[in-house]
RODO-2510 file (C-alpha; in nm, 4 decimals, decimal comma):
residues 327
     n   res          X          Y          Z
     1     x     0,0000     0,0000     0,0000
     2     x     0,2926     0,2600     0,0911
     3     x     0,4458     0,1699    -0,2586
     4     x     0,1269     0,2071    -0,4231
     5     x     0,0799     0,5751    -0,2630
     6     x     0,4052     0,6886    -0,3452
     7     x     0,3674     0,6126    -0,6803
     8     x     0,0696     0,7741    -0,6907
     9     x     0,1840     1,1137    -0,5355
    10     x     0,5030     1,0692    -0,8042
    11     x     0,2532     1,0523    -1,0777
    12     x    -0,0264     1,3120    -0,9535
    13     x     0,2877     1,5398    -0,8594
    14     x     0,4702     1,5027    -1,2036
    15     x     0,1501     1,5999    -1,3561
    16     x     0,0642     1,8788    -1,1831
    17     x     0,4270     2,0496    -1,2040
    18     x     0,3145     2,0071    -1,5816
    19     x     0,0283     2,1687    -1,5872
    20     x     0,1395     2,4716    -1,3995
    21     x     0,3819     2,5268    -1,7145
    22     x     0,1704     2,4965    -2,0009
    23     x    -0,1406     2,6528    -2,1777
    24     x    -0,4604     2,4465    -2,0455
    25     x    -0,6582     2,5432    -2,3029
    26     x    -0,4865     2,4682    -2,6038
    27     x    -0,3828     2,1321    -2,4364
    28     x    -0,7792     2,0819    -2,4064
    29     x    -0,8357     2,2348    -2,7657
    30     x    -0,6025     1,9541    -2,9127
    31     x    -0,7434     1,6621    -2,7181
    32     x    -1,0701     1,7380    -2,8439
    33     x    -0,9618     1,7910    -3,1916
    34     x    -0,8347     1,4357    -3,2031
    35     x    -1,2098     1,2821    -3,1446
    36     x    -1,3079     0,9525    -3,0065
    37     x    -1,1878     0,7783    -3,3498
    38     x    -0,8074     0,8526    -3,3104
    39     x    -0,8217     0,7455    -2,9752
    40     x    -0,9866     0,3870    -3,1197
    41     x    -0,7495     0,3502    -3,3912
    42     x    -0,4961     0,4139    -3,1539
    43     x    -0,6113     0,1738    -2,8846
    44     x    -0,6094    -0,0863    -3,1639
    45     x    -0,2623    -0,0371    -3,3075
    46     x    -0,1465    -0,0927    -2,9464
    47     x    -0,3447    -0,4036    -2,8961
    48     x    -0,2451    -0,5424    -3,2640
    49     x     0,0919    -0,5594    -3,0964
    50     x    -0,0345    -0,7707    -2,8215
    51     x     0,0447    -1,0173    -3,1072
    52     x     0,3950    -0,9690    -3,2140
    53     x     0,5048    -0,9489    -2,8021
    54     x     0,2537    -1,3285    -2,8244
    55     x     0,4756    -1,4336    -3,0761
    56     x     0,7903    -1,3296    -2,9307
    57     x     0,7114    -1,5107    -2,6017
    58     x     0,6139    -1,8208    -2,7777
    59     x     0,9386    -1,8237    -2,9720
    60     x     1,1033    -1,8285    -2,6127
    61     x     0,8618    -2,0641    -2,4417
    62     x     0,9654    -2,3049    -2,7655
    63     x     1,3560    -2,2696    -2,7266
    64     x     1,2644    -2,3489    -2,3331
    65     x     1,1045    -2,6782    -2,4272
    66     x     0,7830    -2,5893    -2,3374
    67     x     0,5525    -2,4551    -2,6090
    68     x     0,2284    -2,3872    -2,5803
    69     x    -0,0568    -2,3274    -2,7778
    70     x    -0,0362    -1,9718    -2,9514
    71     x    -0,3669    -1,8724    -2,8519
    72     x    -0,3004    -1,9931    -2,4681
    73     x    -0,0077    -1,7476    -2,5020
    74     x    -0,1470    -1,4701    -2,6696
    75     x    -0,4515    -1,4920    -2,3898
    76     x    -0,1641    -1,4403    -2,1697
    77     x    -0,0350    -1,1854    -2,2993
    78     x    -0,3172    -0,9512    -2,3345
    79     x    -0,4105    -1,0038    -1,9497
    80     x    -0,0813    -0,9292    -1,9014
    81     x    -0,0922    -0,6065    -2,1114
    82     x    -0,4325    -0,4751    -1,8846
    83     x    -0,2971    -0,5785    -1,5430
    84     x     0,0132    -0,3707    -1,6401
    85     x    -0,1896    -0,0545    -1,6713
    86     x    -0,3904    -0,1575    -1,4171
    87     x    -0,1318    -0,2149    -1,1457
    88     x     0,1265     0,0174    -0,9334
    89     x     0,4454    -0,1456    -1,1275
    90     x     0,4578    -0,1529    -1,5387
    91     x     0,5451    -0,4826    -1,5420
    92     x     0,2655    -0,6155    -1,2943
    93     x     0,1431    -0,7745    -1,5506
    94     x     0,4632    -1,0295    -1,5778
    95     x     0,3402    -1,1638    -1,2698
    96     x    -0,0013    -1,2876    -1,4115
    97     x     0,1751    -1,4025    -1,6904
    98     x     0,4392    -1,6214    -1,4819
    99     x     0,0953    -1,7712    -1,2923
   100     x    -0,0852    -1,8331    -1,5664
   101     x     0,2402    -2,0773    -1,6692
   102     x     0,2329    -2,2679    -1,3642
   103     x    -0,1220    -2,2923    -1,4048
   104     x    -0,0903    -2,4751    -1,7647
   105     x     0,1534    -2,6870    -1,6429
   106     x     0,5094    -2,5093    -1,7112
   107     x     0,7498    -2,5529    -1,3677
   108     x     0,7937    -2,2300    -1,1948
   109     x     1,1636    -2,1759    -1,2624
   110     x     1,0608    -2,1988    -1,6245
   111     x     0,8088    -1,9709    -1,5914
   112     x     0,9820    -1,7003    -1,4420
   113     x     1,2623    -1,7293    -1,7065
   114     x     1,0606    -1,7318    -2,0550
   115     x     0,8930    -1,4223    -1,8626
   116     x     1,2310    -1,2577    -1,8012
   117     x     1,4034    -1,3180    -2,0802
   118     x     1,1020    -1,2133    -2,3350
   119     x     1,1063    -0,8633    -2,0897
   120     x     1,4831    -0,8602    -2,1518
   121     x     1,3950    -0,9373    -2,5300
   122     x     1,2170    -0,5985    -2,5335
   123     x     1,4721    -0,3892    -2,3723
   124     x     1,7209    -0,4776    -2,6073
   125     x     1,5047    -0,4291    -2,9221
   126     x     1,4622    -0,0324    -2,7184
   127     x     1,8044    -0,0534    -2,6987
   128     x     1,8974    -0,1628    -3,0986
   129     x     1,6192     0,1148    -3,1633
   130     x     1,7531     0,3907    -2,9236
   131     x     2,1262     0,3020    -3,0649
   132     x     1,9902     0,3344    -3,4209
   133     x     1,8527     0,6563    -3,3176
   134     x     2,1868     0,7893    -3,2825
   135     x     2,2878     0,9620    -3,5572
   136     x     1,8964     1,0948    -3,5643
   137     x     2,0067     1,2618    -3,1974
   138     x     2,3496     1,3550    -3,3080
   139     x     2,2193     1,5685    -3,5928
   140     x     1,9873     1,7608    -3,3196
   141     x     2,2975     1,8975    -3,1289
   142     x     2,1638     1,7385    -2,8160
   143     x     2,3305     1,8911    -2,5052
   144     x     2,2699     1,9592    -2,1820
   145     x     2,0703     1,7856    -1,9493
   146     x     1,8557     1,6017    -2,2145
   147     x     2,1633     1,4685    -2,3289
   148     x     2,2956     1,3838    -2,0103
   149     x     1,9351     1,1591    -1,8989
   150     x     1,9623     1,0114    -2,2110
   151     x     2,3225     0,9071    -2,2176
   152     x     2,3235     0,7495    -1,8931
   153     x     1,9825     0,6011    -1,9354
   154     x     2,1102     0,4029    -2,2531
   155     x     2,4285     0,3096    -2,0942
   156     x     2,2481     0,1757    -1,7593
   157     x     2,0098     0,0054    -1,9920
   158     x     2,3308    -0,1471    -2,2529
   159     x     2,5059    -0,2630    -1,9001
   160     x     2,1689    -0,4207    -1,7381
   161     x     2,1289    -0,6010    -2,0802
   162     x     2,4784    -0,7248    -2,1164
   163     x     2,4871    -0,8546    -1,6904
   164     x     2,1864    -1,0605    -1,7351
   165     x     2,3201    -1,2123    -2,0919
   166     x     2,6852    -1,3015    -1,8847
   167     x     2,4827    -1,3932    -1,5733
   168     x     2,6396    -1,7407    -1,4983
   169     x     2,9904    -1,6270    -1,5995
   170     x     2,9553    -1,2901    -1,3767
   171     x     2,8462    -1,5377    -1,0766
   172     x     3,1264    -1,7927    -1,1677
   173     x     3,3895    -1,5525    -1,1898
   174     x     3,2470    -1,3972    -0,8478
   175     x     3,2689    -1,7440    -0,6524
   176     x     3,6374    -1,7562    -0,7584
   177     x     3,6970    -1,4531    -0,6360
   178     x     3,5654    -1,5935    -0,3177
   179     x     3,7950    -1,9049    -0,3441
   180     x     3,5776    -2,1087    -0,2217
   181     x     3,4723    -1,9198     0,1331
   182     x     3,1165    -1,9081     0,0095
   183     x     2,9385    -2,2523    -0,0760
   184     x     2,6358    -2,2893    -0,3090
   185     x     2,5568    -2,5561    -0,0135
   186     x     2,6089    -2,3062     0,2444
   187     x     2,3182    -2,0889     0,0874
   188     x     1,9489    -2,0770     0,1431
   189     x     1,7716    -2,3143    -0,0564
   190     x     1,5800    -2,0734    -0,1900
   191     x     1,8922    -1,8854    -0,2992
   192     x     2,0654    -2,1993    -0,4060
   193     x     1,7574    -2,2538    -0,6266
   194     x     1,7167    -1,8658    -0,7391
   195     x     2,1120    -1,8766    -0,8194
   196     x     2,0865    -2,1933    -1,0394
   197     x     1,7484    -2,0366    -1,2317
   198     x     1,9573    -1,7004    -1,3065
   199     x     2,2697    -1,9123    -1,4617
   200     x     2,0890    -2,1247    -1,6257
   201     x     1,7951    -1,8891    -1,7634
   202     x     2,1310    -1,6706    -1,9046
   203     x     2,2145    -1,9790    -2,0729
   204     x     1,9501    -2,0214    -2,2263
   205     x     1,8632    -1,6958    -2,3410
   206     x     2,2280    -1,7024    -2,5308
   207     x     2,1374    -2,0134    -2,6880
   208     x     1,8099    -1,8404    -2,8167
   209     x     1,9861    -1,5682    -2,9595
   210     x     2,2816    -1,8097    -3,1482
   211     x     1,9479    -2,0235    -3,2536
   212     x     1,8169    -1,9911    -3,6510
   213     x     1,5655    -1,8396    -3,7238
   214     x     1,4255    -1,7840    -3,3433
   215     x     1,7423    -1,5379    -3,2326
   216     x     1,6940    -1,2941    -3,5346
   217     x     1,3223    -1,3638    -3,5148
   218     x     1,2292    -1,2704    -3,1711
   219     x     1,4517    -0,9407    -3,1925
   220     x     1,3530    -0,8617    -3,5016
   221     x     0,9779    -0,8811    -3,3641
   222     x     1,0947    -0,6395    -3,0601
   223     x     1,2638    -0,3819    -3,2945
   224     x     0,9224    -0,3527    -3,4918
   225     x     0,7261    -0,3224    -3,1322
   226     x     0,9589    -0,0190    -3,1014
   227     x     0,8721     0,1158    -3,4188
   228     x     0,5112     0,0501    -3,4070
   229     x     0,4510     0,2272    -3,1067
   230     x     0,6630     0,5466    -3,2649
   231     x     0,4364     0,5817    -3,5569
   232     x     0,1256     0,5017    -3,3183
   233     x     0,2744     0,8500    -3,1727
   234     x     0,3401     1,0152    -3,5240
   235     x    -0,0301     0,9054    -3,6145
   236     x    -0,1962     1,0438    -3,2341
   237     x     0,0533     1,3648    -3,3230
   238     x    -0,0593     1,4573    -3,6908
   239     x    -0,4355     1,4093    -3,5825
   240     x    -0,3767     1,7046    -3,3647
   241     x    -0,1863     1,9439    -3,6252
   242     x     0,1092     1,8647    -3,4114
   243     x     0,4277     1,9117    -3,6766
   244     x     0,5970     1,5647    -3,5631
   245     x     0,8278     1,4272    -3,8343
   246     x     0,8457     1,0814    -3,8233
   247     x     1,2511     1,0143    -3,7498
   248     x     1,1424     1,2079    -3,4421
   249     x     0,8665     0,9456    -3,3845
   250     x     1,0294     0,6846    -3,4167
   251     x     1,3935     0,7481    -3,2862
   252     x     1,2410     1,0001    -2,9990
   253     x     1,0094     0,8061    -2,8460
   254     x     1,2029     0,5103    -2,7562
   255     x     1,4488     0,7602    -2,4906
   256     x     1,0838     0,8095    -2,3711
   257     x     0,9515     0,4765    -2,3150
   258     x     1,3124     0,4277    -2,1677
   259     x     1,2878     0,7179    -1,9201
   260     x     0,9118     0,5967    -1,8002
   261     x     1,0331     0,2741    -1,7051
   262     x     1,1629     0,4248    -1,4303
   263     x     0,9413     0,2047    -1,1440
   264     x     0,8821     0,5673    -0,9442
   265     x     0,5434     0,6581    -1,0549
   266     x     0,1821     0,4567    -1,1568
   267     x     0,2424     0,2878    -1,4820
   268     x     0,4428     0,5537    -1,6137
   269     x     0,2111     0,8239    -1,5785
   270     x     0,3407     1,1804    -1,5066
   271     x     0,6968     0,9948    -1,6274
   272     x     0,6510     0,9819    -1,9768
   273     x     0,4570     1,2677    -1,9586
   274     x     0,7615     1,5231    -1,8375
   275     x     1,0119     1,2688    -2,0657
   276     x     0,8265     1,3766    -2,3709
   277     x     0,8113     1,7089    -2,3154
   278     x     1,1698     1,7317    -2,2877
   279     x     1,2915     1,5222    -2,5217
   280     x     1,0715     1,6066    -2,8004
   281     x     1,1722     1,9730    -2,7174
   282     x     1,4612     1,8457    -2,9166
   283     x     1,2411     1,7868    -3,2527
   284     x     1,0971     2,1852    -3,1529
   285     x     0,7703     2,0492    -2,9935
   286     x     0,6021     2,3283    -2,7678
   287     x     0,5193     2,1966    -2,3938
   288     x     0,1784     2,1807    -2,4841
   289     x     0,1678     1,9668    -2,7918
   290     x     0,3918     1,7003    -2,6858
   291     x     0,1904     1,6509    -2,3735
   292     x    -0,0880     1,6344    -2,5392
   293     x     0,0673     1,3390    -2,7956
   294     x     0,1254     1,1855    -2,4085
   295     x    -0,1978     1,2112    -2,2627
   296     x    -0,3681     1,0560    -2,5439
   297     x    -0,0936     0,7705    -2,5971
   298     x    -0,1296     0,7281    -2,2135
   299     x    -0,5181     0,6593    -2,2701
   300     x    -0,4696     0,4430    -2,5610
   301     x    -0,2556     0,2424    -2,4089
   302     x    -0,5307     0,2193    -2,1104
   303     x    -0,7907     0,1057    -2,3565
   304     x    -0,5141    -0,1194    -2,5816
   305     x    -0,5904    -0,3634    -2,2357
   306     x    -0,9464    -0,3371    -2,1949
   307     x    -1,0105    -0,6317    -2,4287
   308     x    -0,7226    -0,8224    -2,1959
   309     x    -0,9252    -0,7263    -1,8810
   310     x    -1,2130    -0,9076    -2,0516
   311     x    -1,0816    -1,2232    -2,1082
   312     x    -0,9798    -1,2558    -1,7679
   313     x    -1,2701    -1,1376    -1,6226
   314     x    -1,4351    -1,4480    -1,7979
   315     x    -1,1666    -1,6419    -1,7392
   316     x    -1,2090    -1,6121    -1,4316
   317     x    -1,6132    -1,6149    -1,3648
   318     x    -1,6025    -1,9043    -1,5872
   319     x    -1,3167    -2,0141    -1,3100
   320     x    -1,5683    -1,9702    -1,0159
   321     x    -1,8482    -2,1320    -1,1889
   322     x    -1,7028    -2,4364    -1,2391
   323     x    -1,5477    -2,4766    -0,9085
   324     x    -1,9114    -2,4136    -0,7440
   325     x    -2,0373    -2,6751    -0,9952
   326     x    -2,2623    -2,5024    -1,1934
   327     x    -2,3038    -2,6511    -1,5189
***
């Protein structure tokens, strides 16, 4: 619960400091002018995607030797994509996801893993975007501050990346460092079992990415996530006369998504809203118009997961009804 209102107060605060800075009225003025149809067509990009990131997670479920049923996995994955928005965390949605494994048979440490690694898969298409995106920033003259955020951010992101791919040889070459003093036996079980899991979930995801097609598949289907959602942004920016180009789209956005990961505020809100602001200040957006793009790519990604919060609402009635024996 303390979690939960902190984020809360992160978001509502972050949003407010906004709001003090920019013209209320012509953020209004181009919400309305986008009309309920954007804001479908929107939504349903977004949820389109729910199949690519289905895909991608069945690609890793197969190279984990246990493959389920792509419609078992895309179910998944669209719960998982309205318990996200619908939880404190972005990712609270993972955990329904692991459960939903265990409950179709898929041992927990597998579980967790195929979960992890197709999360990791998604950072590092971000990443191949945001590092594509380069030049794009380069040419810019980003400075400053902006630069600054978005520098470290990619490098913390590059190094998290790179320690989970060299997990087993990080935690091998810390135990000889040790020489020995500190015992695998010596550990918690729980630890013992947790330490195993990492090593050989690292493992595993190296052997997905040396594996043909899968490797190059699955990242390939992460880069055009990436991409998708950036021209879901140019498209939510043109249908409000906002002058969005779209290299700034699609190589902008990303440091965005990056910076609202973050796990400070309610699923990103009040984040992405101050990261777009000032990072596309750097394509000559206006305050106003890039949190307007925000606000209304905040929403559709709220609606994107209604049809997610559906299934498992039936899932789950339909649950209940057959444990009370109804027929």
């Amino acid at each position: 619960m303390k979690t939960l209102l902190f984020k809360l107060s992160v978001s509502a605060a972050l949003i407010a400091l906004l709001l003090t800075r920019i013209d209320l009225a012509d953020l209004s003025r181009r919400l309305a002018s986008a009309g309920m149809l954007t804001l479908l067509v929107g939504s349903l990009c977004i949820f389109v995607l729910s199949f690519t990131t289905a895909l991608r997670w069945n690609i890793v479920l197969a190279v984990f030797r246990d493959a389920l049923s792509f419609a078992d996995v895309w179910r998944y994955t669209a719960i998982g994509m309205f318990f996200n928005q619908l939880l404190p965390s972005g990712i609270g949605g993972d955990g329904l996801r692991m459960w939903y494994l265990g409950r179709a048979g898929v041992p927990l440490d597998t579980a967790i893993g195929t979960v992890v690694v197709d999360r990791v898969l998604g950072l590092l298409g971000l990443l191949v975007l945001v590092i594509l995106g380069l030049p794009y920033l380069f040419s810019l003259h980003v400075t400053g501050v902006v630069a600054a955020i978005i520098s470290l951010s990619t490098i913390l992101l590059a190094s998290g990346v790179v320690t989970f791919f060299a997990a087993d040889y990080i935690m091998a070459g810390v135990a000889r460092l040790l020489k020995g003093r500190v015992r695998t036996s010596a550990l918690h079980p729980f630890l013992a079992r947790a330490k195993e899991g990492v090593e050989q979930t690292a493992k595993d995801t190296r052997r997905l990415l040396r594996a043909l097609p899968q490797g190059p598949a699955a990242i390939l289907l992460s880069v055009i996530n990436q991409i998708s959602l950036g021209l879901v942004v140019l498209y939510l920016a043109r249908s409000m006369s906002v002058n969005l180009s779209p290299a700034a789209a699609v190589f902008l956005f990303p440091p965005v998504l990056l910076l609202s990961m973050i796990p400070i505020s309610l699923a990103g809100w009040g984040l992405r809203e101050g990261a777009m602001v000032l990072v596309f200040s750097l394509a000559g957006l206006e305050a106003d118009a890039s949190l307007s793009v925000s606000v209304l790519f905040g929403t559709c990604m709220l609606v994107s997961g209604l049809p997610g919060g559906l299934m498992w609402l039936l899932r789950h009635r339909g649950e209940t009804t057959r444990r009370k024996g109804v027929p």
